[in-house]
LUMFIFI-976617 format. One record per residue (C-alpha): x, y, z; residue in one letter. Coordinates in steps of 0.02 Angstrom, whole numbers, plus 50000, padded with zeros to 5 digits. Example, Ala and Ser with C-alpha at 12.3 -4.5 7.8 and 13.67 -1.06 7.14 Angstrom:
2
506154977550390a 506844994750357s 
//
This chain:
689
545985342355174x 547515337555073x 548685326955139x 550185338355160x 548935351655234x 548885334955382x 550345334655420x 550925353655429x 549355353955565x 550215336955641x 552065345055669x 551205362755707x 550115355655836x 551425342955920x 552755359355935x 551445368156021x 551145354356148x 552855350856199x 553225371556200x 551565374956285x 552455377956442x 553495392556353x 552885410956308x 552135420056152x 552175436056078x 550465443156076x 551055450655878x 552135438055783x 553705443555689x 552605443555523x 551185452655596x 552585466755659x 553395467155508x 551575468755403x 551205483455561x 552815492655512x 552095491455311x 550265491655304x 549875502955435x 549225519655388x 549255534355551x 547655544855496x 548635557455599x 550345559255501x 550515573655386x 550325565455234x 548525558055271x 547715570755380x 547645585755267x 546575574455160x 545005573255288x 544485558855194x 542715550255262x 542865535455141x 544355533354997x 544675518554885x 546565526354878x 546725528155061x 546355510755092x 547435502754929x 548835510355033x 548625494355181x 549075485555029x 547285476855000x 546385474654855x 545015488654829x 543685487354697x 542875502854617x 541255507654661x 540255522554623x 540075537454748x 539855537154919x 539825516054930x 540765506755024x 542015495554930x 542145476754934x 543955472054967x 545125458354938x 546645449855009x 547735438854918x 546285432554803x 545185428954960x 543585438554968x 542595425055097x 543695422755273x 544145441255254x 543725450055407x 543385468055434x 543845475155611x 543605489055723x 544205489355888x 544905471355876x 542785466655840x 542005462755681x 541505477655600x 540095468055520x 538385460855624x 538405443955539x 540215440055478x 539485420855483x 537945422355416x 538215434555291x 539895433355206x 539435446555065x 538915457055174x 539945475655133x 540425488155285x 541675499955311x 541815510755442x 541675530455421x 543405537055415x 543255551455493x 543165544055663x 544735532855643x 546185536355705x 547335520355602x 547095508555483x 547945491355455x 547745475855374x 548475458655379x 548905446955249x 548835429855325x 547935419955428x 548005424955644x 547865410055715x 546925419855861x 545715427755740x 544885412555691x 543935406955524x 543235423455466x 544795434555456x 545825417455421x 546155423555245x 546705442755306x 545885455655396x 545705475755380x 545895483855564x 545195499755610x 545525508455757x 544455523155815x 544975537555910x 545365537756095x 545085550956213x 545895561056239x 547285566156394x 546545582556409x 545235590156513x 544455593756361x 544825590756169x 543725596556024x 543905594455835x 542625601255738x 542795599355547x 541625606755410x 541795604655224x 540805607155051x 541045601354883x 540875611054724x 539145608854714x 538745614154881x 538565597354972x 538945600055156x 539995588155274x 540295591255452x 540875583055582x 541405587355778x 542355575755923x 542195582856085x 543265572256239x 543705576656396x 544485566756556x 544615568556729x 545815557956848x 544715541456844x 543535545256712x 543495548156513x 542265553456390x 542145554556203x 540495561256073x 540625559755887x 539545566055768x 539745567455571x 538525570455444x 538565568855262x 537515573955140x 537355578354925x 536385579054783x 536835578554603x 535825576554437x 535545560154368x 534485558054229x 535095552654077x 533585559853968x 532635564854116x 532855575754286x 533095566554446x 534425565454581x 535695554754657x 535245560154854x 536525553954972x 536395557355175x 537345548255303x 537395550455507x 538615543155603x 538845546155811x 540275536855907x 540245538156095x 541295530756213x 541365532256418x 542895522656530x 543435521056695x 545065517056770x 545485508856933x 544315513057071x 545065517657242x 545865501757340x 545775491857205x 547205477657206x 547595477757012x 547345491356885x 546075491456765x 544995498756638x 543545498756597x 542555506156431x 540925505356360x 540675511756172x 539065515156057x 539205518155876x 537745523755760x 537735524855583x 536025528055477x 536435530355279x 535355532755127x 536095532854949x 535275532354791x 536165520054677x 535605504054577x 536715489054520x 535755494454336x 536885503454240x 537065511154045x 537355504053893x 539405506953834x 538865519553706x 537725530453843x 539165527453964x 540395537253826x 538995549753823x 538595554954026x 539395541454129x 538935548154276x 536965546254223x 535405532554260x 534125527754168x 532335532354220x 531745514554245x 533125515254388x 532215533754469x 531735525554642x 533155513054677x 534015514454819x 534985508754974x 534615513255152x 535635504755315x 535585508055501x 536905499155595x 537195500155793x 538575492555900x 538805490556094x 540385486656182x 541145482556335x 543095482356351x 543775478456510x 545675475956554x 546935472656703x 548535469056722x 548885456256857x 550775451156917x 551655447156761x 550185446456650x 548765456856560x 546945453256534x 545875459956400x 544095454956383x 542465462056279x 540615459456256x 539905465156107x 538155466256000x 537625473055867x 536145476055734x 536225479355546x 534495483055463x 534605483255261x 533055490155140x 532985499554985x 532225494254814x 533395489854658x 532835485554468x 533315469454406x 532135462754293x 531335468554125x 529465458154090x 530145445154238x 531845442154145x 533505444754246x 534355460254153x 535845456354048x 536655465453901x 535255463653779x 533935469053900x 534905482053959x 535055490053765x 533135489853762x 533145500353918x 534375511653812x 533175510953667x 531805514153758x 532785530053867x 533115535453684x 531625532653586x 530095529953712x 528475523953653x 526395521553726x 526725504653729x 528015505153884x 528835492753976x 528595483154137x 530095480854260x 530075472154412x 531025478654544x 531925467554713x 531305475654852x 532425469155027x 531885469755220x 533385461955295x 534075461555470x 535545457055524x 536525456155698x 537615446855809x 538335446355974x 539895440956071x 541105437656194x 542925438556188x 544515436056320x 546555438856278x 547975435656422x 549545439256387x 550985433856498x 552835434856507x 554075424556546x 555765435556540x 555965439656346x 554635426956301x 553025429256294x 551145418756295x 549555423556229x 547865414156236x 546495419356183x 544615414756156x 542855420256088x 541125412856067x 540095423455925x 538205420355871x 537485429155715x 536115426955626x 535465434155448x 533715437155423x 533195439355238x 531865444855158x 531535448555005x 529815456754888x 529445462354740x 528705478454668x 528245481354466x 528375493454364x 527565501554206x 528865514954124x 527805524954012x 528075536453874x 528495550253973x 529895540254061x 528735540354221x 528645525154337x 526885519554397x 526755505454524x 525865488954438x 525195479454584x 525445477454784x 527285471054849x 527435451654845x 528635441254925x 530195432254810x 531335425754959x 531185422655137x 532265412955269x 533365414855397x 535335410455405x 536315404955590x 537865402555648x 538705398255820x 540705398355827x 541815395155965x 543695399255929x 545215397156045x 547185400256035x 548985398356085x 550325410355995x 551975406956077x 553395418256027x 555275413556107x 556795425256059x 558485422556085x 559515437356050x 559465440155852x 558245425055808x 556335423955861x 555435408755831x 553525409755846x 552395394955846x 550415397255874x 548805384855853x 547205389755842x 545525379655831x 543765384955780x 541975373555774x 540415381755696x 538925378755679x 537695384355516x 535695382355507x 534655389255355x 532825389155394x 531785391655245x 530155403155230x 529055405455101x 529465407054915x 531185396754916x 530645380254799x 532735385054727x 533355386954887x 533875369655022x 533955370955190x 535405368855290x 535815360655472x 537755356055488x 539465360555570x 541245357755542x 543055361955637x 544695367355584x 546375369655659x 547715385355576x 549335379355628x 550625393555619x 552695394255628x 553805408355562x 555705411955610x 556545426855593x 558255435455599x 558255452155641x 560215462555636x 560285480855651x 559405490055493x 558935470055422x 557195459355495x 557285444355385x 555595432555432x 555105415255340x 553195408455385x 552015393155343x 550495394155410x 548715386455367x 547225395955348x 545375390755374x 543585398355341x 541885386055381x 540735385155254x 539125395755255x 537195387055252x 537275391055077x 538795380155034x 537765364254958x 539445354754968x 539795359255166x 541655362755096x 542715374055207x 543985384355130x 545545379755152x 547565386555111x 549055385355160x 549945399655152x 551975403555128x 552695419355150x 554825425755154x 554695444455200x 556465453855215x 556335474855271x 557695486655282x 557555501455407x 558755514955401x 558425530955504x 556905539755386x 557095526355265x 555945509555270x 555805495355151x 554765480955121x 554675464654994x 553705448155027x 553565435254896x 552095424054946x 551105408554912x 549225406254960x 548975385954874x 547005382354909x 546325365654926x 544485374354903x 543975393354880x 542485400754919x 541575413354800x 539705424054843x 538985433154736x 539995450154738x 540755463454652x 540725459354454x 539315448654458x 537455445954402x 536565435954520x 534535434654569x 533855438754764x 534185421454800x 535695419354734x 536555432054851x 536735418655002x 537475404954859x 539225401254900x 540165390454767x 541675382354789x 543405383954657x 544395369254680x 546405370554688x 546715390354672x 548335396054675x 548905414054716x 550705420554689x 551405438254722x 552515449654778x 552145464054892x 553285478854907x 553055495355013x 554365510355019x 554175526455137x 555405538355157x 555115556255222x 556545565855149x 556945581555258x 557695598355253x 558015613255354x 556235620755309x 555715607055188x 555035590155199x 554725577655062x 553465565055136x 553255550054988x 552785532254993x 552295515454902x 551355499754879x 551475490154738x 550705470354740x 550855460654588x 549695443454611x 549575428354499x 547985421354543x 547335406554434x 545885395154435x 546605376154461x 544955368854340x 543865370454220x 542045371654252x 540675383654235x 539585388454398x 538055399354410x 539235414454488x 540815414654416x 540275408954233x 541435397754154x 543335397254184x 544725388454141x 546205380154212x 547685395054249x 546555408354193x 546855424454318x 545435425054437x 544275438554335x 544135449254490x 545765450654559x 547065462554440x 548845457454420x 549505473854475x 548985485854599x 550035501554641x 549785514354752x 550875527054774x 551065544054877x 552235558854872x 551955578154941x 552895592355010x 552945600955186x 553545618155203x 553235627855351x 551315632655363x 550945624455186x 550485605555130x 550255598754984x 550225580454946x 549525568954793x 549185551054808x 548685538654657x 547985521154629x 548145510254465x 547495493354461x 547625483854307x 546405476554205x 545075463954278x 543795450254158x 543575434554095x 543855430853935x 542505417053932x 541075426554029x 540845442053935x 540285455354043x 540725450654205x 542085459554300x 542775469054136x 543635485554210x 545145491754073x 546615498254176x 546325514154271x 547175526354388x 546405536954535x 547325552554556x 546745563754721x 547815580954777x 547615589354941x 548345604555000x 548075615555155x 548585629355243x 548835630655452x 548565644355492x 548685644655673x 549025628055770x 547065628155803x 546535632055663x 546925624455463x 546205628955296x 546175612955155x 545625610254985x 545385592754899x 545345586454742x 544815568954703x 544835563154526x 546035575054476x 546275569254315x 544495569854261x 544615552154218x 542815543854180x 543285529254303x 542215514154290x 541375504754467x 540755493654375x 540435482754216x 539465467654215x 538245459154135x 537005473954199x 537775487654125x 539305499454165x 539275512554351x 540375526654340x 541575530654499x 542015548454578x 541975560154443x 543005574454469x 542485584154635x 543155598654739x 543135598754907x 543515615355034x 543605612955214x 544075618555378x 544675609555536x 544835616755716x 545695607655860x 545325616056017x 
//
């Protein structure tokens, strides 16, 4: 830790001693002000006619970083340059079974059951190490105040792929149910010279039971137990084509990629429980969950990792096959994942002031293994299985973390000052198996404190807000330096409100004594290489966020539109090469992160009728000095909704995603270049009964 990150924790912590006595706001002024710009209603007009289940555009609008992938996978995100400490939420838990354990580990929740989305940009001192460095929140829906509630949606694409999904709720005077279900499922051609498919199919059932007070009960409360289910299955493989193929059918595989594929089944059980005693509230929840990962994906051609050369004999051979054939070697994984938890908030008030503490002990643990299948791709571009499965990778990741907090927030009249502390210890273990000679084991722990203070000004249409705050993530088992990751992090934010109008600008700093980097999107890396977690010295990350919305409005005419724009200046503070991130150089942009990112919004309401466009452009991503890694040219996302309701029951919706036709790239690494959404129709129909 640097000295000036000392003695920010110093002051921070000594404030928070001698004001311990005084309340905190359970949101500070920053994480309001972020609410009031990054927070996306799935149920306001301009969002819901789009029915999204997943969107790369949708989520760009919370003002995080989204990178491309191809069809139907979930995108790895970004915040500020950070892609370890950034924590994806759902119902104030981690979204993810081993957040710890398995920092690489990519999740998102299905849309379609979510009734907002948020993110934050800095660190929560109540959220701990993972989430330190920003988090995306998901809320799902609640149930509802009726007797009963149903939505039932179905839709289909232009090739016939059906979606549908259905929410049935219903309450009575103490008690409150809720059933999900959506399924997913296409198929589309994928050969490049032969005929196979891209299958996708995806299940997902959300069901939640409460309970309020019981009868003579001295404080009201709430109780609610949730179960969420998702089983998925996607054909894809990090193998992609050549550049010249890719001009030809970018939305095509090569045969020695037929049988990859993904498959995931995650479950999640929760227990929420709440009451509100004299002058304070209570909010506690348990929490487990499982995430089990298989699948088989090419990555080697005669036992050699695939880069750019290998990857044109694959085209060669696609092209011009002959008897003699080719071995590949394909990664076959059998992982398991899950974690469990406990977590307790109180929030009390002191006339305008307010207190919040908060703690949560969280075990996780990622168990990894990892075969090996080959390959012989003969003349006829047919794969025959070599030999039996044999093991590449085996062992087994832990972690333990116990995180408390104090967020004090004390206003007086105009000005707010908040002060919070928050302290986390955790605990790593890598146990080794068989076939890990490159791989060390791993038996250590470390603490950190994330001191926070903002004031703010707030005057009619004007919030003004000024923040320092330091954020810290714990290294995983397979940091061979133990280095946390640590920032401090500076932040002015102003925002104008006027009646319809809102407006939004922060300038920020994020100045990194050490980064951490896994191996994720943009890069090449072997099995074991995907627990590896490298460390970039002296980062620095500069922007400026902005976010508009203004629903202009007539006597039968609305004009819903909206903005995000973030431009970042991330830069490497070094030169050195490293077996993930290639070779860099001092105030070089970090190859993954683009210097712009805009997305933007606008549509029209009139009476029965919709119809709304939104867009993303990100700049161009690469490194100069690692050719092949990261390298996405510029690129904008266009999708168009419209719909028609025709009864307040009942609405009729077409969506277009792609509109442009673009051939948007996922992907381009050392491996080859992955095509995005090409462009797709969608028709649907939603009832609400």
């Amino acid at each position: 830790m640097s000295d000036r990150s000392f003695r920010v924790s110093m002051v921070a912590s000594a404030v928070v001693f001698i004001l311990s006595s005084f309340p905190s706001m359970a949101d500070t002024v920053t994480e309001s002000f972020e609410a009031k710009n990054s927070h996306i209603d799935m149920g306001q007009a301009d969002v819901s006619l789009f029915h999204y289940r997943q969107s790369s555009n949708l989520l760009a609008q919370t003002g995080v970083t989204v990178h491309p992938n191809i069809a139907n996978a979930d995108n790895v995100i970004s915040i500020r340059g950070a892609t370890n400490g950034v924590a994806v939420m759902q119902d104030n838990i981690f979204y993810s079974a081993a957040p710890y354990s398995a920092q690489n580990l990519v999740s998102l929740p299905n849309l379609f059951f979510q009734s907002s989305v948020s993110s934050h940009k800095q660190t929560n001192v109540s959220q701990g190490g993972q989430g330190s460095f920003g988090t995306l929140d998901f809320t799902t829906a609640a149930i509802g105040a009726n007797d009963t509630d149903v939505i039932i949606n179905i839709e289909t694409d232009d090739d016939g792929s059906p979606a549908g999904g259905l929410i049935v709720s219903g309450k009575t005077k103490e008690y409150g149910m809720l059933l999900g279900v959506d399924y997913q499922k296409s198929e589309d051609d994928a050969g490049f010279k032969t005929r196979f498919d891209n299958k996708y199919e995806k299940t997902d059932i959300l069901f939640k039971i409460n309970a309020a007070s019981l009868a003579g009960a001295r404080n009201p409360q709430k109780t609610e137990f949730s179960y969420h289910f998702t089983d998925t299955k996607l054909d894809n493989s990090r193998v992609g084509l050549s550049e010249n193929d890719f001009s030809l059918s970018p939305s095509s595989r090569y045969a020695a990629t037929q049988l990859d594929h993904e498959k995931g089944k995650r479950q999640r059980y929760a227990l929420a429980h709440q009451v509100n005693l004299s002058g304070s509230t209570m909010f506690t929840d348990f929490y487990y969950q499982s995430f089990s990962q298989g699948g088989q994906e090419t990555l080697f051609v005669d036992d050699q990792l695939i880069n750019r050369q290998l990857l044109q004999q694959l085209s060669d051979f696609e092209n011009t096959p002959t008897a003699q054939g080719l071995i590949t070697n394909t990664a076959i994984p059998d992982n398991d994942f899950d974690g469990f938890g406990v977590q307790t908030k109180g929030i009390s008030m002191y006339g305008a002031h307010e207190v919040t503490y908060q703690a949560r002990y969280h075990s996780d643990k990622a168990e990894m293994k990892v075969g090996q299948l080959d390959y012989f791709l003969d003349e006829n571009l047919n794969l025959a299985s070599q030999d039996n499965r044999y093991g590449i990778s085996d062992y087994t990741d832990k972690a333990d973390a116990i995180t408390s907090s104090v967020n004090t927030k004390l206003n007086y009249d105009a000005w707010s000052v908040n002060i919070g502390l928050g302290y986390e210890h955790v605990s790593v273990t890598r146990e080794l198996g068989n076939n890990t000679d490159l791989m060390t084991a791993a038996d250590f722990s470390d603490d950190g404190w994330l001191p926070a203070i903002e004031v703010a000004y707030k005057n009619d249409a004007w919030l003004f807000a000024l923040s320092a705050k330091q954020a810290w993530t714990a290294a995983s088992a397979g940091n061979s330096q133990q280095r946390a990751q640590e920032a401090l992090q500076y932040q002015l934010a102003l925002q104008y409100q006027q009646g319809a109008f809102v407006a939004g600008l922060s300038t920020y700093m994020h100045d990194y004594d050490n980064q951490h980097v896994t191996c994720q999107w943009g890069m090449n890396c072997l099995p074991f290489q995907d627990a590896a977690q490298m460390n970039l010295k002296d980062v620095s990350v500069n922007g400026v966020d902005v976010n508009l919305d203004y629903n202009m409005t007539f006597e039968s005419v609305s004009l819903p539109m909206s903005l995000a724009y973030t431009y970042s200046q991330a830069e490497f503070g070094q030169s050195n090469c490293d077996i993930l991130v290639g070779c860099y150089v001092d105030g070089e942009q970090l190859p993954w992160v683009p210097e712009q990112q805009l997305s933007a919004s606008i549509g029209v309401v009139m009476g029965q009728f919709s119809l709304v466009a939104n867009g993303l452009y990100q700049s161009e991503t690469g490194s100069t000095l690692t050719p092949g890694n990261y390298g996405v040219d510029s690129q904008i996302k266009i999708d168009l909704a419209a719909k028609y309701q025709m009864t307040p029951a009942h609405e009729f919706y077409v969506r277009v995603e792609n509109l442009l036709d673009e051939d948007l790239v996922a992907k381009n690494d050392q491996m080859g270049m992955l095509q995005q959404t090409e462009l797709t129709t969608f028709l649907g129909y939603q009832g609400h009964f």
